[in-house]
GUDREN-836690 format. One record per residue (C-alpha): residue number from 1; x, z, y. Coordinates in steps of 0.02 Angstrom, whole numbers. Layout:
! residues N
   num       c1       c3       c2
   NUM        X        Z        Y
...
END
This chain:
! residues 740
   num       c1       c3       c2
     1        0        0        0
     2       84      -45      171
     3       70       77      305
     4       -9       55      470
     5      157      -23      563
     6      184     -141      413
     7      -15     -196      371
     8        1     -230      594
     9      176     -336      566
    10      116     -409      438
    11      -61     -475      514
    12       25     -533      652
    13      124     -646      548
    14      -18     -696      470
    15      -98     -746      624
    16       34     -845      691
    17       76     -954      544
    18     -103    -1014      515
    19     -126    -1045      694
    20       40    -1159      665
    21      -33    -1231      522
    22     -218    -1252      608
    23     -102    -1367      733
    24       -8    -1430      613
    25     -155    -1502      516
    26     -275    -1546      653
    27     -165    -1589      830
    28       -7    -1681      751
    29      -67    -1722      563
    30       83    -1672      469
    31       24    -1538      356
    32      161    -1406      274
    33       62    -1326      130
    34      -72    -1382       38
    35     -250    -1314       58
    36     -243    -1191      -73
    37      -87    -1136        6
    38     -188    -1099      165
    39     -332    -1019       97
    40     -202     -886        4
    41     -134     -855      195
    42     -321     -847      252
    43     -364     -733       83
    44     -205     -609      104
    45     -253     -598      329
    46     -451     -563      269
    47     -416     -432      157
    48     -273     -354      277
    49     -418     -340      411
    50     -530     -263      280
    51     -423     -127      238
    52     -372     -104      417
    53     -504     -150      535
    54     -435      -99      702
    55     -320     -222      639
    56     -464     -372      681
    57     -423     -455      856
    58     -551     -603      909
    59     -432     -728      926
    60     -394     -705      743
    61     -426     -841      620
    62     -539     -745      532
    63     -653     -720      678
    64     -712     -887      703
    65     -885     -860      635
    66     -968     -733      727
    67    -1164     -646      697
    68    -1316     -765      740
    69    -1413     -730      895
    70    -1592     -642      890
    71    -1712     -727      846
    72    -1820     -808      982
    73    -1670     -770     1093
    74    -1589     -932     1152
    75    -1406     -956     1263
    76    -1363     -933     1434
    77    -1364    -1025     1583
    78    -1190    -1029     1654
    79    -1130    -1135     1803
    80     -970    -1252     1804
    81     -850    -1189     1914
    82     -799    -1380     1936
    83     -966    -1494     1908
    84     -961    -1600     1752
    85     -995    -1764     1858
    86    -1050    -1931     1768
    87     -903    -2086     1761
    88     -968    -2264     1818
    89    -1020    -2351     1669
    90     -955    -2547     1689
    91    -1000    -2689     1578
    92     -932    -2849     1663
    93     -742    -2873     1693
    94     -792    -2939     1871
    95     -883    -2731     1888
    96     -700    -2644     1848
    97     -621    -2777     1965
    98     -734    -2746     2091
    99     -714    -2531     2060
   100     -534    -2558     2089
   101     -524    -2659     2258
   102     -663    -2518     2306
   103     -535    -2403     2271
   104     -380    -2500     2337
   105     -452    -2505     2503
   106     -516    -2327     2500
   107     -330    -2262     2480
   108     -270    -2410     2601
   109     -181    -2498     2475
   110     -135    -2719     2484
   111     -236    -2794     2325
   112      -62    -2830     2237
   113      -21    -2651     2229
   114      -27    -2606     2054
   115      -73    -2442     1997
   116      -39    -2344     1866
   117     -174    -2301     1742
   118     -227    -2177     1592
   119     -328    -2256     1485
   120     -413    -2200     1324
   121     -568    -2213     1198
   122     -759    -2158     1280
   123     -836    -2056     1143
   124    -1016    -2066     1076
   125    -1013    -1880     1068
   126    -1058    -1718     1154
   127     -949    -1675     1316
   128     -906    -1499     1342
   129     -808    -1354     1432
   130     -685    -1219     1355
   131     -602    -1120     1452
   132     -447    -1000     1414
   133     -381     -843     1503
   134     -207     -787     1479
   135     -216     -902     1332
   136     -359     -828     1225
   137     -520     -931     1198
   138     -654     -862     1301
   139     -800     -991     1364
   140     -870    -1129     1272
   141    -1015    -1209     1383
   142    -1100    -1360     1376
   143    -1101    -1508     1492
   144    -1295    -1477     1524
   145    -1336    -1556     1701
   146    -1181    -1560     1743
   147    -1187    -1415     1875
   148    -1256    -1289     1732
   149    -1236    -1286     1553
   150    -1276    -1188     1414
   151    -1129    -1051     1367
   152    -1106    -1085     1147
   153     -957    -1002     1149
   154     -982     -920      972
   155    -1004    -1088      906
   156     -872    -1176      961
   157     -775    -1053      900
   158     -800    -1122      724
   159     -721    -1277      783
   160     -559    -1298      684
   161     -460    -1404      786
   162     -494    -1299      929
   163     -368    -1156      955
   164     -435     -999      976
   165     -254     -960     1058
   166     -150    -1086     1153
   167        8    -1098     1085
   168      150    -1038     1205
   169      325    -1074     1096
   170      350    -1230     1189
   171      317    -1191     1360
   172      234    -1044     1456
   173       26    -1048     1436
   174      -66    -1047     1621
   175     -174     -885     1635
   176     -326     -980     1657
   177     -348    -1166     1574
   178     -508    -1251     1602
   179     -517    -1397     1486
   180     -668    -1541     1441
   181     -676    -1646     1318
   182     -787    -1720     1175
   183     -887    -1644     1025
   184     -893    -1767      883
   185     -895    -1778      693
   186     -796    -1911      627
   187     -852    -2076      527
   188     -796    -2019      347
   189     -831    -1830      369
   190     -993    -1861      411
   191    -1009    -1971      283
   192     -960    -1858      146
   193    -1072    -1733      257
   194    -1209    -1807      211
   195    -1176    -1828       23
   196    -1156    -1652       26
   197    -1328    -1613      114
   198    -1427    -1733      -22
   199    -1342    -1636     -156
   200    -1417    -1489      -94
   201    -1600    -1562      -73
   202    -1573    -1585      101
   203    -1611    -1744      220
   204    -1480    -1845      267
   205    -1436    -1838      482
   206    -1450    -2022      572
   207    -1275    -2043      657
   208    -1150    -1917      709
   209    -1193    -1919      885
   210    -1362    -1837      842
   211    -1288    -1717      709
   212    -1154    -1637      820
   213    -1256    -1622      960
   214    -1408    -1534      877
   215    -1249    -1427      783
   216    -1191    -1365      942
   217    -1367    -1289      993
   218    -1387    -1182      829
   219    -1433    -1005      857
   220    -1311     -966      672
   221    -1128     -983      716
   222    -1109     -971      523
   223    -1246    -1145      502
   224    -1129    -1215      639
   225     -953    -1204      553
   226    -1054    -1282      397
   227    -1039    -1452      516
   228     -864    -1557      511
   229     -866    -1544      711
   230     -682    -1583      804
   231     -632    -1573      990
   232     -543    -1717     1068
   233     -477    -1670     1241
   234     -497    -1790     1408
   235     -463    -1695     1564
   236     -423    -1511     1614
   237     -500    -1465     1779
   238     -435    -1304     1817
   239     -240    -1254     1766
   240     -184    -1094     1846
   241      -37    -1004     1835
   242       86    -1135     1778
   243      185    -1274     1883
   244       71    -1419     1957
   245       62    -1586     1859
   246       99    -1741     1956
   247       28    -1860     1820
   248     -100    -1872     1681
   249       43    -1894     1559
   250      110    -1738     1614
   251      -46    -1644     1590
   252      -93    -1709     1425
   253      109    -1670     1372
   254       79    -1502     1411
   255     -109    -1511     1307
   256      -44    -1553     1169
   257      104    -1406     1197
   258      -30    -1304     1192
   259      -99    -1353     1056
   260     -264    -1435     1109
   261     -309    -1595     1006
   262     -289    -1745     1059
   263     -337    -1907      969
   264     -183    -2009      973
   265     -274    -2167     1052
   266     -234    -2141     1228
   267     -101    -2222     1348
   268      -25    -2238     1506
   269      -35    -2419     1570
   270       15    -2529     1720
   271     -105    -2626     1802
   272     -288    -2692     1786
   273     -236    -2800     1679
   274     -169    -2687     1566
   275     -324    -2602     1555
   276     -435    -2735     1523
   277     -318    -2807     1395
   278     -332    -2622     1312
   279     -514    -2617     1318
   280     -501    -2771     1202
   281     -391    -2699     1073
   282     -505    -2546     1056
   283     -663    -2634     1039
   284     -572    -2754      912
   285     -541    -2638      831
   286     -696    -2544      859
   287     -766    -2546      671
   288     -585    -2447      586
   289     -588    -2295      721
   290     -597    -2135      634
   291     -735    -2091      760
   292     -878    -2168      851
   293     -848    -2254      994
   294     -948    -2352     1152
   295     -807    -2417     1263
   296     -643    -2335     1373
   297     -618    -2235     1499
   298     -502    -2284     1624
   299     -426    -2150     1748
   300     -292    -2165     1891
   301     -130    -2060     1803
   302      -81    -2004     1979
   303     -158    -1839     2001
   304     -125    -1842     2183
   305     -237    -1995     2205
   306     -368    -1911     2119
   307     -383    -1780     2243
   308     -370    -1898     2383
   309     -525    -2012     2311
   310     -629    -1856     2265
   311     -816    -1852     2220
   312     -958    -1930     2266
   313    -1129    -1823     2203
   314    -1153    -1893     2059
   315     -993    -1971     2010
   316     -793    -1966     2018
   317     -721    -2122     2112
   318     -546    -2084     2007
   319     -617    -2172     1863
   320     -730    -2282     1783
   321     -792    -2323     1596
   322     -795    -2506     1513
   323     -933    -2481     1400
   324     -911    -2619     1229
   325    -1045    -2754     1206
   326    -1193    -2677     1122
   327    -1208    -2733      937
   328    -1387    -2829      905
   329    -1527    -2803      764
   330    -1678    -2926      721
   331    -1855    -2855      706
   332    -2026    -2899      747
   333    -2120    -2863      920
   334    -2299    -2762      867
   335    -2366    -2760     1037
   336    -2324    -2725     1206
   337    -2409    -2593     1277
   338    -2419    -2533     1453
   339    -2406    -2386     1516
   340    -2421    -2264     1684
   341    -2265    -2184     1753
   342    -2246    -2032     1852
   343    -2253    -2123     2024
   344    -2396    -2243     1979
   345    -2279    -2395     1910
   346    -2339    -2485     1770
   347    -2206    -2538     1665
   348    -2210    -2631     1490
   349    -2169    -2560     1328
   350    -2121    -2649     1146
   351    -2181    -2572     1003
   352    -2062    -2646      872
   353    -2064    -2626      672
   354    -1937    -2506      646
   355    -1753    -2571      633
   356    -1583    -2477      628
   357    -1459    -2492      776
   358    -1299    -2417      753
   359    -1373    -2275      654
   360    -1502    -2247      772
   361    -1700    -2331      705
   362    -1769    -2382      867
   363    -1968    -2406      859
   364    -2007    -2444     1038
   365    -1916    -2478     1203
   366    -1939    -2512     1385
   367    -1973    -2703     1461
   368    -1936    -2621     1634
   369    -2071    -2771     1712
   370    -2181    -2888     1703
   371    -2029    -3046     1790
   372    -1916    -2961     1637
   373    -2059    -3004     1488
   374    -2112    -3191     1557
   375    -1907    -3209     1568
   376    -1888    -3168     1394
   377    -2034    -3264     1340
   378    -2103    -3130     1238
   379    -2281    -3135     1130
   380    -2348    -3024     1016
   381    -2272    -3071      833
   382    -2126    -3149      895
   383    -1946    -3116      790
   384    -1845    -3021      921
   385    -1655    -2970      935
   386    -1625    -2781      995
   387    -1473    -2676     1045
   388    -1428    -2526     1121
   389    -1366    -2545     1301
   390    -1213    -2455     1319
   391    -1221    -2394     1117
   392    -1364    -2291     1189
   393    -1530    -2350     1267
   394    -1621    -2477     1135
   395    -1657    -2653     1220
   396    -1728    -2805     1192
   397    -1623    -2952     1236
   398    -1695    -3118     1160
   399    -1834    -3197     1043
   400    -1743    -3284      887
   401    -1908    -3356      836
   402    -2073    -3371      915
   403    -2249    -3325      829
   404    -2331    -3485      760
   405    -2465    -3547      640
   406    -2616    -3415      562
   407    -2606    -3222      615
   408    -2550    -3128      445
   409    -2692    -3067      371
   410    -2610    -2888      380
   411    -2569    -2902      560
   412    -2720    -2832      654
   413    -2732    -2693      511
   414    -2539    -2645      550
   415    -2568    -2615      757
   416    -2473    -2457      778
   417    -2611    -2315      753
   418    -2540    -2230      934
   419    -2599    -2371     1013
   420    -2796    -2367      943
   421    -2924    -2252     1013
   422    -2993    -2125      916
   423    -3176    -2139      846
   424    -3274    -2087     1002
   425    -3147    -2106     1131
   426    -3173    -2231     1276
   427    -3073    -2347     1361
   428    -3067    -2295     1559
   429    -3233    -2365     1633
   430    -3317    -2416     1460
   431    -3432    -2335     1332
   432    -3377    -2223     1181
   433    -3376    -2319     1023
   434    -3343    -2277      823
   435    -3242    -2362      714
   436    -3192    -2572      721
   437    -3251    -2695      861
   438    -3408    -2793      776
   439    -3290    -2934      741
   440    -3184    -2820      623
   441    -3029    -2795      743
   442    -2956    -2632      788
   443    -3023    -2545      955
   444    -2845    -2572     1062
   445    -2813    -2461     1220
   446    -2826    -2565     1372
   447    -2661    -2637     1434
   448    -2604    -2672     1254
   449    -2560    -2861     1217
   450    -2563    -2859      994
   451    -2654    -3019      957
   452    -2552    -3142      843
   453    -2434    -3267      967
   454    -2525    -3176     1123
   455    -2430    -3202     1281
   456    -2406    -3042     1410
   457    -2501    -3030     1554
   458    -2504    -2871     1664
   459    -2682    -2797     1680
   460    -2795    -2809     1838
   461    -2841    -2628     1813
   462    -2743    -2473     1769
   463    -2753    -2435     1600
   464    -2769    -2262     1618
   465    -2892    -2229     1732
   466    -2968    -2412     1790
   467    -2903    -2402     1978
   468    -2868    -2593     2034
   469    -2685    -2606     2032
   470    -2576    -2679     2194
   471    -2411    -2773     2187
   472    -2261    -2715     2281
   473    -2145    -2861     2257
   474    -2084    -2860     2081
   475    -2188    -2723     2033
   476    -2360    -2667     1988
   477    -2447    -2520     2042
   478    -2587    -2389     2016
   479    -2604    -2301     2194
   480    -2730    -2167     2135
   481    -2592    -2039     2138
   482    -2703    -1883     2104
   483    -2822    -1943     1991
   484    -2737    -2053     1855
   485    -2687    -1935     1703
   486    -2531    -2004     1659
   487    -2479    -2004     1840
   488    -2516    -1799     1851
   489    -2445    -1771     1673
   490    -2292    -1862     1702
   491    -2261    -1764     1872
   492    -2280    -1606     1798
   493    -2170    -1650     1643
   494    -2028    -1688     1783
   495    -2053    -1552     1857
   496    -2019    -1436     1734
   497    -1916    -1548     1653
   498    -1710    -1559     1685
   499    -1731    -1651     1830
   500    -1856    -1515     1897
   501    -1854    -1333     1869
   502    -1780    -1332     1693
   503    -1928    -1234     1626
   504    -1883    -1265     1448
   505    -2017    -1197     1340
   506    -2110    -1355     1422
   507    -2104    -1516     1355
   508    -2224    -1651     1344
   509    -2320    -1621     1217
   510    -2369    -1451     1274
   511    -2396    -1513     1446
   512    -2506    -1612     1378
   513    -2588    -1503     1287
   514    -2630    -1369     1442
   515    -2704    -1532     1533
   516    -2807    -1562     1395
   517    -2876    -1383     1366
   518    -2911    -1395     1563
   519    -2774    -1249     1601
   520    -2695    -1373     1723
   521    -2686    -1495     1851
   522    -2528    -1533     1910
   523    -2374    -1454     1936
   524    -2432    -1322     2071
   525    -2530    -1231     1915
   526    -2400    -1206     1816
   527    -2368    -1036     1917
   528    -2537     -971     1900
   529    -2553     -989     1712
   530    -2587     -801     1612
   531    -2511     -757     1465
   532    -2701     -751     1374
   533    -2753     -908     1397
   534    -2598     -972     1322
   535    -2649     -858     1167
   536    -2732     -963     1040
   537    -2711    -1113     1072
   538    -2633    -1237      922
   539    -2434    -1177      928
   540    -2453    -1037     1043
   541    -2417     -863      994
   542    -2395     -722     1091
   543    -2218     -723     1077
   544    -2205     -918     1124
   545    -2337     -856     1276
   546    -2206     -704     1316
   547    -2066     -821     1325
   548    -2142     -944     1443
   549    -2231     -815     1564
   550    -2033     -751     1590
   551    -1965     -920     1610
   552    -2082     -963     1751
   553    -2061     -774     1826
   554    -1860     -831     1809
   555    -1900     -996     1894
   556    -2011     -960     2050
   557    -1845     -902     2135
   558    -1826    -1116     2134
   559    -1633    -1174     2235
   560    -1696    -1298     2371
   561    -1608    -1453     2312
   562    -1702    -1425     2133
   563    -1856    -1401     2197
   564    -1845    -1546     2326
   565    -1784    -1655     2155
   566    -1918    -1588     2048
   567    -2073    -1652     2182
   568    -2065    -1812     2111
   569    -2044    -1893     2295
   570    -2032    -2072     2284
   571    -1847    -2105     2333
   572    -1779    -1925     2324
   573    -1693    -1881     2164
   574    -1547    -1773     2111
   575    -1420    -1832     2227
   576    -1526    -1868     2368
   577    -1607    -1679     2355
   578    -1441    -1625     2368
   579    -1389    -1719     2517
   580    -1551    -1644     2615
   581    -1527    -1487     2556
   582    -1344    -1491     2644
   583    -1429    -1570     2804
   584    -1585    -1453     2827
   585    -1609    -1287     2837
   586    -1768    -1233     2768
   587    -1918    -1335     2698
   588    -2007    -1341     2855
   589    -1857    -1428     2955
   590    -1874    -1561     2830
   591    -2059    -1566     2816
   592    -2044    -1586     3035
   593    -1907    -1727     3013
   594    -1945    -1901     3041
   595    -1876    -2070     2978
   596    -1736    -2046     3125
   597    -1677    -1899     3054
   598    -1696    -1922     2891
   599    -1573    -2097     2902
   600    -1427    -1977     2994
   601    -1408    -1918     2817
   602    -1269    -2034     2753
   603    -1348    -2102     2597
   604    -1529    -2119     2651
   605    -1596    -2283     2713
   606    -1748    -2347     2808
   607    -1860    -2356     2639
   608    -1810    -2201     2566
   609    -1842    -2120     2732
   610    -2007    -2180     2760
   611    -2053    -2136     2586
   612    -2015    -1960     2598
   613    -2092    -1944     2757
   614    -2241    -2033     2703
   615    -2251    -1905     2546
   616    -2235    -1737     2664
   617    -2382    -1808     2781
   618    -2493    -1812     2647
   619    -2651    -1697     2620
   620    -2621    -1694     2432
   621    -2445    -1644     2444
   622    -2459    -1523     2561
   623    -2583    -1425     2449
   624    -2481    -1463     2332
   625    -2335    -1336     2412
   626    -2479    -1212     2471
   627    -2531    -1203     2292
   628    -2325    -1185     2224
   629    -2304    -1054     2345
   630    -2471     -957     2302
   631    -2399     -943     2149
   632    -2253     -852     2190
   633    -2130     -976     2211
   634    -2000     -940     2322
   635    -1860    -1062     2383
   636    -1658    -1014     2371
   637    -1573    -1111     2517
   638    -1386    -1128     2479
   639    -1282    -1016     2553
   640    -1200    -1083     2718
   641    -1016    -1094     2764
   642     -968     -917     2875
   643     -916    -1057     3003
   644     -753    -1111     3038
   645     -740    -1277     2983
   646     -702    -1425     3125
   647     -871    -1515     3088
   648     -953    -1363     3040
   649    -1153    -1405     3050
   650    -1106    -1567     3149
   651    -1149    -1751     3133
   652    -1027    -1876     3150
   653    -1038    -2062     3150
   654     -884    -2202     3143
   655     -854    -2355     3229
   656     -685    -2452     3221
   657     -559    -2467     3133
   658     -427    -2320     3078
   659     -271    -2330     3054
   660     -189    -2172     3005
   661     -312    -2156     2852
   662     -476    -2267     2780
   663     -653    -2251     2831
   664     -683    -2174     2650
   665     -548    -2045     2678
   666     -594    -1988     2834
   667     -808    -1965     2779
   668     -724    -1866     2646
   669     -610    -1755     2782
   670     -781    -1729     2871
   671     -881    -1650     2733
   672     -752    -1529     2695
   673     -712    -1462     2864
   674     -926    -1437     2847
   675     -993    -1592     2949
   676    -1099    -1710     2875
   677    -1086    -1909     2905
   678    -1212    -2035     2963
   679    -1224    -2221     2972
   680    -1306    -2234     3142
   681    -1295    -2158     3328
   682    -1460    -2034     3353
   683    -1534    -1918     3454
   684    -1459    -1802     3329
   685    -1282    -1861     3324
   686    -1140    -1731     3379
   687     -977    -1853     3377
   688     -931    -2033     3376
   689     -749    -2054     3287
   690     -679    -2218     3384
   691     -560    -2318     3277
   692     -477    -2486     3353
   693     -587    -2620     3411
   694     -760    -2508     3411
   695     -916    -2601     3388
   696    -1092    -2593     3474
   697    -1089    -2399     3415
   698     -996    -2341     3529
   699    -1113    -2402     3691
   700    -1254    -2311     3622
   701    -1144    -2171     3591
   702    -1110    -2150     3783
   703    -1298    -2220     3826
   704    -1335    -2035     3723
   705    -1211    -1917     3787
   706    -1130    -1895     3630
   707     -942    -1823     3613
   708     -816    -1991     3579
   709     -675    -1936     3484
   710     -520    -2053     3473
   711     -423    -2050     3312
   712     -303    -1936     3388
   713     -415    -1810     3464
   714     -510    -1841     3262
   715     -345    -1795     3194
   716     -307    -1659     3301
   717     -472    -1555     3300
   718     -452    -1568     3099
   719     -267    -1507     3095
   720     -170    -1656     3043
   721      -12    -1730     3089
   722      -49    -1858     3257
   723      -11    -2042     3226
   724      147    -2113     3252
   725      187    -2178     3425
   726      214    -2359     3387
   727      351    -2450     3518
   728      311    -2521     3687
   729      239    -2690     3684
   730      124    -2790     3789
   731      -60    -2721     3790
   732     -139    -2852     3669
   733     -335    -2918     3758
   734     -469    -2829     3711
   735     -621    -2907     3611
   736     -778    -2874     3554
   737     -837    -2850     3366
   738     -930    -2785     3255
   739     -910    -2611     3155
   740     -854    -2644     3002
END
């Protein structure tokens, strides 16, 4: 029996041999000892613990699998210290060209500079955070909506290429590491996945993607580590504590140092060229990958660049991804169907016999309008080829054959049933009715086109509720607002939805379901449901009643930009509530604005403007908010800078041209010192930032009082080094243009 100072020695060895044969195995792939081997180190460190249990640390390999939560309990909410923004998603080489003369002339650069790029594969998996402090494992959250995600830390744990502690023999680990990177199960460990699943009696998963991230989202840590999951790294955020990194090679050098995976397909390249020629070799070679994958990313490898480009809400402007061509499918068109969405627009749908894309059986899919089905040439019966755009959202791209000769006798018998109504139901402005038509064929929903070789045509009336529908352009729609169902369901599904509110234990269905048992409305009910009329209803228990009431008491403290987002005002979404929320102090400064104000946002145009102001001046909408706020809502403005900054709560416009940085730059220098930047000269505008040869701008700048600011004074009232003084020379004439 060992005593206490040798059973401690000895786990300690224990501990850091597997955790050099966990890298070993999964970072470099040059395995030492076999797996029995291992499992004898694992055995010997288990039982050590056993015997000795203030022996057990967490980072120890034993601890990977911890206890499952509660049940009913579900995770967290935790925030991203850096936001998990989206990369552009390209398709067309003449796309990346034009992303990188976008980003050329942000930093200044001539076209013929080349630049220096990291390039490697785009994942069809889950994206993630982990986080590290003084080298120990202690955050796993998921990418959620990018500003909050979902903190699985316990499962991710399980994850056996992921370290629980960095590795520091090589060089010195930072005390805190922030890194992101991809969930995914690879090709043949899923595949042998599944064989093990049917020998158990279980069903077999559709594609990885699906598998990991359902896996991820388990309340059992122990169910979790059951699934082959890995962790590739792509980028590390935050890295404290250590030296700075001047380069993405750098970085990923010291990753891998670490210990983090890494999957061996990356590289540093020079050149556009370069990385469109390596965006061919991966999706050559697209079908032997160990992994799924829908394209590359491409990012700049100067970090310093990075910085300088920053963020724009949504995205990064450091990088883009060049998604592969989507692979294709034949099936049959059943129908197209259309249907209501949340803003009134009717949009076409294809019901399709069910056919397997990339491991994904698509049934139906979007025809986005009716100039999109007439250019297609679609009918009802027609052979059609599918894929997924991007490896994700199922499309229809082309007929391959076009319905002819006798309807099948089967066909009207195979309609999809979703698309029938039910015995007794009535189309919008007709009778009930039981059973077939007197001519034997199925009672179809209005809007539907099914009949054999039937051509679309987009309906005179709303399907849904039999309002005549008006055109706006390219697209049709219903304008009764309030009383089409669709139109009311769909608003309140967005606004609890992730878009909205995030009130989770609401999805459609049950939406649905508390319009149909006359519980609600619209959104501005939600608040004033009671736990007892949930109580009895099909799927409603008192606990699933408990855990809603709490949500909604959790959500009536809504932030501003959310609940701005979640309204469903045509032409405000995410980023847009966002940008108002920076530019308006309460709700009732915004509700007050008009078009003119709105457009000093940078980022909001004419239409958009008179959209939202439209929506605020409506009856409807304002009892709308009187009934949200009856209900308890409150609104959480974000918290405003102490002061301090050069621009702070200022508007600033440009005219001209800079020299001593670009237009982009200098927007960017604005919003951080707390200003905000607008297209046009207003009422509301606090400076005009003259650059060389200034356009019409700056007349109606002095015509309204407002402060000019030449590019030194600009530089100056920021902090930053003045301009060079360039040599005497003749004063060149002055001409008139136009801003640029």
């Amino acid at each position: 029996m060992p005593t206490p100072r040798q059973a401690k020695s000895r786990a300690a060895a224990l501990r850091a041999e597997l955790l050099r044969h966990d890298r070993l195995y999964y970072v470099e792939g040059a395995p030492e000892v076999s797996d029995r081997e291992y499992d004898g180190l694992f055995r010997e460190l288990k039982e050590l613990e056993a015997a000795h249990p203030e022996l057990v640390v967490p980072e120890s390999p034993t601890q990977r699998v911890g206890s499952a939560l509660p049940e009913g309990q579900g995770f967290e909410k935790a925030e991203h210290a850096v936001p998990m923004l989206s990369i552009e998603s390209l398709f067309a080489v003449e796309e990346v060209q034009d992303f990188v003369e976008k980003i050329q002339r942000f930093l200044g650069l001539e076209q013929d500079e080349v630049l220096a790029w990291s390039c490697e594969p785009k994942f069809d998996g889950v994206s993630a955070s982990v986080v590290y402090e003084d080298g120990r494992l202690v955050r796993g959250v998921t990418r959620g909506d990018g500003v909050v995600g979902e903190e699985v830390t316990a499962n991710f744990r399980t994850i056996r290429n992921l370290p629980l502690t960095l590795d520091g023999s090589r060089r010195p680990v930072p005390r805190l590491l922030e890194v992101r990177g991809e969930v995914l199960i690879a090709r043949a460990r899923f595949e042998a996945f599944n064989e093990e699943r049917e020998a158990r009696g279980e069903a077999r998963l559709a594609n990885p993607r699906n598998a990991t991230a359902g896996a991820i989202r388990r309340n059992d840590p122990a169910e979790v580590a059951r699934y082959p999951l890995e962790f590739h790294t792509y980028a590390a955020p935050r890295v404290e504590g250590v030296d700075a990194f001047a380069t993405q090679t750098e970085l990923s050098e010291a990753l891998t140092d670490w210990g983090l995976p890494d999957s061996g397909f990356g590289r540093t390249v020079e050149g556009l060229e370069a990385c469109l020629a390596y965006h061919d070799e991966l999706e050559e070679r697209r079908g032997d990958l160990p992994f799924e994958v829908d394209g590359v990313v491409c990012k700049l490898a100067r970090l310093d660049l990075r910085d300088r480009l920053g963020t724009t809400a949504r995205t990064t402007r450091w990088q883009y991804a060049h998604k592969f061509a989507a692979l294709e499918a034949v099936t049959t068109l059943r129908a197209i169907e259309v249907q209501v969405g949340v803003n009134g627009r009717l949009t076409p749908r294809a019901h399709l016999d069910p056919v397997e894309v990339m491991g994904v059986v698509v049934r139906h899919t979007t025809l986005h309008n009716e100039d999109h089905v007439h250019a297609l040439g679609l009918g009802a019966g027609d052979r059609v080829s599918l894929k997924r755009a991007g490896d994700v959202i199922p499309q229809v791209v082309g007929v391959t054959r076009k319905a002819k000769g006798k309807q099948p006798k089967d066909w009207a018998a195979r309609v999809p049933e979703v698309l029938c109504l039910a015995d007794g139901e009535a189309a919008p402005g007709a009778p009930a009715q039981e059973g077939l038509a007197f001519d034997g064929e199925p009672r179809v929903r209005p809007g539907v086109t099914w009949r054999w070789a039937e051509d679309f045509a987009m309906p005179e009336a709303c399907p849904a509720c039999g309002t005549m529908v008006v055109r706006e352009g390219k697209y049709v729609q219903c304008p009764n607002l309030d009383g089409c169902p669709p139109q009311r369901v769909g608003r309140t599904v967005h606004f609890a939805g992730r878009s909205g509110l995030e009130i989770e234990a609401l999805g459609e269905k049950l939406v649905q379901q508390l319009f149909d048992a006359g519980l609600i409305e619209g959104p501005g009910d939600l608040f004033h449901l009671q736990q007892e009329q949930l109580i009895g209803l099909d799927r409603w228990g008192e606990k699933s009643a408990s855990n809603l009431m709490a949500q909604l008491e959790e959500r009536r403290a809504a932030p501003f930009a959310r609940f701005l987002a979640a309204l469903s005002i045509p032409g405000l979404g995410e980023a847009t509530g966002k940008l108002l929320a920076r530019s308006f102090a309460t709700l009732e400064e915004l509700r007050e604005a008009d078009e003119e104000a709105l457009q000093v946002v940078d980022g909001i145009g004419p239409k958009d403007a008179a959209k939202i102001v439209g929506w605020f001046a409506r009856p409807e909408s304002q009892a709308l908010l009187e009934r949200l706020f009856a209900g308890g809502v409150t609104l959480v403005y974000p918290e405003r800078s102490a002061g301090g900054g050069a621009f702070e709560g200022s508007s600033v416009v440009f005219t001209g041209t800079l020299t001593g940085t670009t237009r982009a730059e200098a927007k960017k220098l604005v919003e951080d010192a707390g200003g905000r930047v607008a297209s046009s000269v207003s009422a509301r505008t606090d400076f005009l930032v003259q650059g060389g040869k200034p356009g019409s701008k700056a007349k109606k700048a002095e015509e309204a009082g407002v402060t000019v600011l030449l590019e030194d004074a600009f530089r100056e009232r920021l902090g930053l080094e003045p301009l060079p003084q360039p040599e005497d020379e003749p004063e060149p004439p002055s001409e008139d243009s136009a801003d640029s």
